[in-house]
C-alpha positions in Angstrom: 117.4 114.2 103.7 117.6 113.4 107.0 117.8 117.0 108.0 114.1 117.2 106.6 112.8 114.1 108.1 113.9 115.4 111.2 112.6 119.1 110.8 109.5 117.5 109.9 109.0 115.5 112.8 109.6 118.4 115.2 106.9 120.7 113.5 104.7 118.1 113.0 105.0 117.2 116.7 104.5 120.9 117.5 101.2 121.1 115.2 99.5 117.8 116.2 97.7 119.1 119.2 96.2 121.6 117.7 95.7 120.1 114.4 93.9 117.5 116.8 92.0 119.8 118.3 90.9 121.1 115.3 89.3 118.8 112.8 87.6 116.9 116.3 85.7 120.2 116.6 85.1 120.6 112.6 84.9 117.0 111.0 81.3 115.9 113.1 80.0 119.4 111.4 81.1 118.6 108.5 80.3 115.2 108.0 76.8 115.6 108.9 76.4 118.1 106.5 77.5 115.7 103.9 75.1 113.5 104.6 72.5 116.1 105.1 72.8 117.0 101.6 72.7 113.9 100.4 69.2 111.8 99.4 67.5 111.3 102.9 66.5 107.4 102.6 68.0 105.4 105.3 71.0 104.8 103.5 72.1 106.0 99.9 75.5 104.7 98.0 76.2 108.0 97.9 76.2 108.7 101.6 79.6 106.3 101.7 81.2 107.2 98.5 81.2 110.5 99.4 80.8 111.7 102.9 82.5 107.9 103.8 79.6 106.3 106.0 79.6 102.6 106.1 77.4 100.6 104.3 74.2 99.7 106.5 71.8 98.5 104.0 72.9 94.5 104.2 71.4 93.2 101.1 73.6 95.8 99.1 76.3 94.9 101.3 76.2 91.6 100.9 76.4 92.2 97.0 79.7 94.4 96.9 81.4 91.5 99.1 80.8 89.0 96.9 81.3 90.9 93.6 84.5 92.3 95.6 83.7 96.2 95.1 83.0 96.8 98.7 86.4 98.3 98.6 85.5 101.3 96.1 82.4 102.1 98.9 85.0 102.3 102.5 86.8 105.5 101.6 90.2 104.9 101.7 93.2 107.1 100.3 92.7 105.8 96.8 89.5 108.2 96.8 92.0 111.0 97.7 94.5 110.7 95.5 91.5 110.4 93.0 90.3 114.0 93.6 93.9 115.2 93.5 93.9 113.7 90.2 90.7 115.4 88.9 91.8 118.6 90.0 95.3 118.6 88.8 93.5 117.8 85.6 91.3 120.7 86.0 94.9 122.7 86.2 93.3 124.1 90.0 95.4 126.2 91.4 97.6 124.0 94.7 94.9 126.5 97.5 91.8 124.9 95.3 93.4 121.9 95.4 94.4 121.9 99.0 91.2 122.8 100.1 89.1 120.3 98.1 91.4 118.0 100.2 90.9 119.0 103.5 86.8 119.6 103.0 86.5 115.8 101.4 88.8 114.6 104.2 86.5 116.2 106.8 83.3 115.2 105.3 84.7 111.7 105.4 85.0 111.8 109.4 88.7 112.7 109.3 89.2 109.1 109.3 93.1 107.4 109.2 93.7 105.9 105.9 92.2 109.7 104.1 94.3 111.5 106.6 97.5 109.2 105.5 96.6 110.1 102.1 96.0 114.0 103.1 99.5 113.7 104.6 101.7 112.0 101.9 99.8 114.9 98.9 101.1 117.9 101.3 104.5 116.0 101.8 105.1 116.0 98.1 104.1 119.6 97.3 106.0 120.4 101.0 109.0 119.0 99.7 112.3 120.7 99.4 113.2 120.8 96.1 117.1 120.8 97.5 116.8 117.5 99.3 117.0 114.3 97.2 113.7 113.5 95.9 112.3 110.8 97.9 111.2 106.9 95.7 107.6 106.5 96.4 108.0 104.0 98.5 110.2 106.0 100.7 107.3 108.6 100.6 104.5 106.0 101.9 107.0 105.3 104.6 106.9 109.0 105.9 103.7 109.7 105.4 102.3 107.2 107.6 104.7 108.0 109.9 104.0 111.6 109.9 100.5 111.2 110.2 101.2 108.6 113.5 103.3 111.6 114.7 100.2 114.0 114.3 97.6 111.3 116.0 99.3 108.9 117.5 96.1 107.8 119.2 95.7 106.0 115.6 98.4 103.3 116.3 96.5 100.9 116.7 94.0 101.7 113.8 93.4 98.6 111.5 92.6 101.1 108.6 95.1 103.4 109.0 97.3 99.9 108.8 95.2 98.6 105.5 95.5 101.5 104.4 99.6 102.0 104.7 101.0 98.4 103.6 98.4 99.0 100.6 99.8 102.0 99.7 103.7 100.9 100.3 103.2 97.1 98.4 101.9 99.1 95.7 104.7 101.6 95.8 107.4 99.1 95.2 109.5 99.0 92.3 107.8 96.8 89.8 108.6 96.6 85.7 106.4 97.9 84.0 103.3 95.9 81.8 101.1 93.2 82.7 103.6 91.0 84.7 104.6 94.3 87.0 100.9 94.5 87.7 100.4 91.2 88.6 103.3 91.6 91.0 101.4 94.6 92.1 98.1 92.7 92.9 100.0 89.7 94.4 102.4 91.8 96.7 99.3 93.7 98.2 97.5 90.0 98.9 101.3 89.0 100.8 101.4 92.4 102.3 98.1 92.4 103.8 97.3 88.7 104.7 98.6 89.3 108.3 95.8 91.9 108.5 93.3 90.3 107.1 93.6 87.5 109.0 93.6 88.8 112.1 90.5 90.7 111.1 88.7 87.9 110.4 
């Protein structure tokens, strides 16, 4: 296990320049063309649920705060690890799949807590199947380590950080039924107060 972790780190250190490199030059392309293809009024739900632009029209804004669904319009991992699922339904072959990833990750603006996500799907189909498997929380953990490996200029990203201790609070062990996912909803409210509060 800690062979991998280690062999891991080292290519992903050798990849992250010009991985970099890379989706700077492609994402802006990409995410324009999203939007592009999208309705052209100023803004359109659409234009954040699925080419991840923030919401600018204030009333509407205003609206998902208060009825607390502004989270399903801020593209997170969750929208990821959605996809993967529709796919894997779809029985898409793991290129298809891949792919679909990478172009809905792009058109997103390559942004941290989709890259995280991007990141911790390739680590599980990466996986050797000779090492341990990993629990899922264990897999959050190196996920979002990998991907601060690949861009460390994120480190100090607030959503890449949302994004993480979500992901890992929601990966702990819990029973199963309605009192595990209770725990579930209050872990991710202990988890994430620090952030929260220092994000106002």
């Amino acid at each position: 296990m800690i062979l991998f972790i280690v062999m891991l780190s080292l290519s992903a250190l050798h990849a992250s320049g010009f991985l970099f490199t890379i989706t700077a030059e492609l994402s802006p392309h990409i995410h324009n063309l999203c939007l592009s293809s999208l309705p052209t009024t100023s803004f359109h739900p659409l234009h954040s649920l699925l080419c991840g632009a923030s919401v600018k029209d204030g009333e509407l804004k205003q609206l998902l705060r208060a009825s607390g669904l502004l989270h399903l319009f801020v593209v997170s991992g969750a929208h990821l690890i959605w996809l993967e699922h529709l796919l894997a339904r779809l029985n898409a072959p793991f290129a298809l799949r891949l792919s679909g990833w990478t172009l809905f990750s792009l058109a997103c603006g390559w942004q941290p807590p989709v890259v995280r996500a991007w990141v911790g799907l390739l680590l599980i189909k990466l996986e050797p199947r000779w090492t341990p498997a990993l629990r899922s929380d264990q897999h959050v953990l190196l996920s979002g380590l990998t991907t601060l490996i690949l861009f460390p200029s994120w480190g100090d990203s607030l959503s890449l950080a949302l994004s993480w201790v979500a992901a890992f609070s929601l990966s702990l062990p819990f029973p199963r039924g309605w009192r595990g996912e209770l725990l579930k909803c209050f872990a991710v409210w202990i988890f994430l107060m620090p952030f929260l509060i220092s994000w106002s």
